[in-house]
N, C-alpha and C positions, 0 to 999 in steps of 0.2 A: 792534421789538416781540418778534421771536422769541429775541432775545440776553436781552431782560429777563425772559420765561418760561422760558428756560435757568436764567438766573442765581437765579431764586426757589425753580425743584424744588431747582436745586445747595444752596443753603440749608437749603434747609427736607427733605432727604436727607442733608445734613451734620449737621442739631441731632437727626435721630429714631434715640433708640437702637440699638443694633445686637445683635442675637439675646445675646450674651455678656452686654450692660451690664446686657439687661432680666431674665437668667436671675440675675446678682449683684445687684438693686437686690429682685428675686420671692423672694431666698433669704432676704436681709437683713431681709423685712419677714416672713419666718418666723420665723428668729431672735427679730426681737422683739417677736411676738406672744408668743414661749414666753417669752420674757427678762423681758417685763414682767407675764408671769401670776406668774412663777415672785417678783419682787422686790414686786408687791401681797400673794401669798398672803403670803410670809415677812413684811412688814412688819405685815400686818393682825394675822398672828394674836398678834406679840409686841407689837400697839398691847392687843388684847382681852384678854392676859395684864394688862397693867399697866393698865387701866380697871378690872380685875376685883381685882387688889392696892390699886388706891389711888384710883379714881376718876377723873376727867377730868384732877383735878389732878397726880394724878402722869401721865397719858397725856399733857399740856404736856412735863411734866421730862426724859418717856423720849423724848418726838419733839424733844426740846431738844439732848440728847448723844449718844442711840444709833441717832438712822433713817438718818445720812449710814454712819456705821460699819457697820452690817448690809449697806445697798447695795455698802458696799466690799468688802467679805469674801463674795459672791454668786458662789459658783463658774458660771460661763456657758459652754456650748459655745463660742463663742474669744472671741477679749481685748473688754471693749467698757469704756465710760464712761457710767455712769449719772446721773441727777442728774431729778429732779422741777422743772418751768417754770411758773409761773404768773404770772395777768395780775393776781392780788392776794396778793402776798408776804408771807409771814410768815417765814420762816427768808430772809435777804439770799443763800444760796445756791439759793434757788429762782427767783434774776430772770433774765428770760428776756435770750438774744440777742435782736438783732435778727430774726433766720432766726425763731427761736422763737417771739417775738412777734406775727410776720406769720401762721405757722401758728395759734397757741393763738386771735388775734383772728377766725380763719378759723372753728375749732370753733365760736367761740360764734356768729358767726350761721348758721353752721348748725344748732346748738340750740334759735337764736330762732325759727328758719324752719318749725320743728318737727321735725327729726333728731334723736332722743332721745341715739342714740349714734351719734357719727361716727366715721367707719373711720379708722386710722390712715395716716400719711404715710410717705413716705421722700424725705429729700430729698438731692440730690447735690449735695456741696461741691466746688469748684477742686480741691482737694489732697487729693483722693481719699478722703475721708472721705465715708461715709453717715452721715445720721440719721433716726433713727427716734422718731416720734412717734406716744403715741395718749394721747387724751382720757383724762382722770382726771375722773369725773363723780360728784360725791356722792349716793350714794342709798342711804345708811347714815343710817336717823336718829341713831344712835351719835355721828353725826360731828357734829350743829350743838351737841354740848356743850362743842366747841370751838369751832366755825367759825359758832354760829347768831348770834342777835340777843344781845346782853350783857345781862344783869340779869333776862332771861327765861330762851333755852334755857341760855344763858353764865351760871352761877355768877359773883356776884361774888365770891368766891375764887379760882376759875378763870381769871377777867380779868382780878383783878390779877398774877398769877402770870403769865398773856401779854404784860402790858405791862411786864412787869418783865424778861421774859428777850428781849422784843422788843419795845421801844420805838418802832419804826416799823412795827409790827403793822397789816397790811392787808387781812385773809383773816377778818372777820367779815361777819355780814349775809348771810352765804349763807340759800339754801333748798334743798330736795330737788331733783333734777334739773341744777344750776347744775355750770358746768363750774371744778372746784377748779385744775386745773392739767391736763399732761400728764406724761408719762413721756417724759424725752430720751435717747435710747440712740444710741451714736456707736460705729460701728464704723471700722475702716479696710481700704479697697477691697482690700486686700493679704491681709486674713484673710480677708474672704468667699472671694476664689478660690483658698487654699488649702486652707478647709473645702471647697470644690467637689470640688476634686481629690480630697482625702479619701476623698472620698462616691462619687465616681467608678468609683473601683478597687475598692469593695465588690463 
């Protein structure tokens, strides 16, 4: 009995972080806190330019060509990989992993449960990669002119111009509050404790 209560602390002192992993896993979900304020403001305000040039219809065209490329070109305090996850896709570059999926199905019942806004995640990959997640929650009425009900808030103009440049379009029917996606931010364990160091010697 005593070898098996050995053998469970040894365990379970083996899986629980250790002062370093939790000071890189605390940093990384600072990073992208700021990483993912910094890739909403820029995407929003050049979604608000082009609703305000051309309507919903052109805010389809511009989130058709230009939102993966702005995230690309996102100068970030160190190297990371951005990309938007959702549990209802409309660009095929927003389909979640697996990892991603488990999380994003995570947000929403915590939305259902009543968490307006859930905190974001970090989670630790095998191969030393972090990621970082936080909820993307619609509460821009702005946005069901893409993403509301079709033929009501959805222009049919607007819908067909979705089903045309996304034929397996799955990201309508939302309402206020619903969770549209999240923010995937992928760092590598290698930069967070080089930016440590950085930071260190100031």
């Amino acid at each position: 009995m005593k070898r098996f209560v050995y053998l469970v602390l040894l365990l379970t002192t083996a899986c629980k972080p250790t002062a370093d992993e939790k000071a890189i896993e605390l940093t990384a979900l600072d990073l992208g806190n700021q990483i993912s304020i910094q890739a909403q403001q820029t995407l929003g305000k050049q979604l608000t330019l082009a609703m305000a040039e051309g309507g919903p219809v052109h805010a389809v065209s511009f989130c058709n060509t230009a939102a993966y490329p702005i995230l690309d070109t996102l100068q970030t305090i160190v190297p990371t990989s951005i990309k938007r996850a959702s549990l209802n896709v409309r660009n095929p570059s927003d389909a979640p992993t697996e990892m991603e999926q488990r999380v994003l199905e995570t947000f929403t019942l915590e939305i259902e449960a009543g968490i307006e806004n859930p905190g974001p995640r970090i989670i630790a990959l095998p191969d030393n990669r972090l990621i970082y997640l936080k909820p993307i929650i619609l509460n821009n009425p702005i946005c069901l002119n893409c993403h509301g009900k079709a033929g009501t808030e959805i222009s049919d103009e607007t819908y067909a111009l979705i089903r045309q440049l996304y034929p397996n379009d799955n990201a309508i029917n939302h309402r206020m509050g619903d969770l549209r996606g999240a923010w995937s931010i992928t760092f590598n364990k290698a930069d967070i404790i080089e930016y440590l160091k950085e930071n260190s010697q100031e």
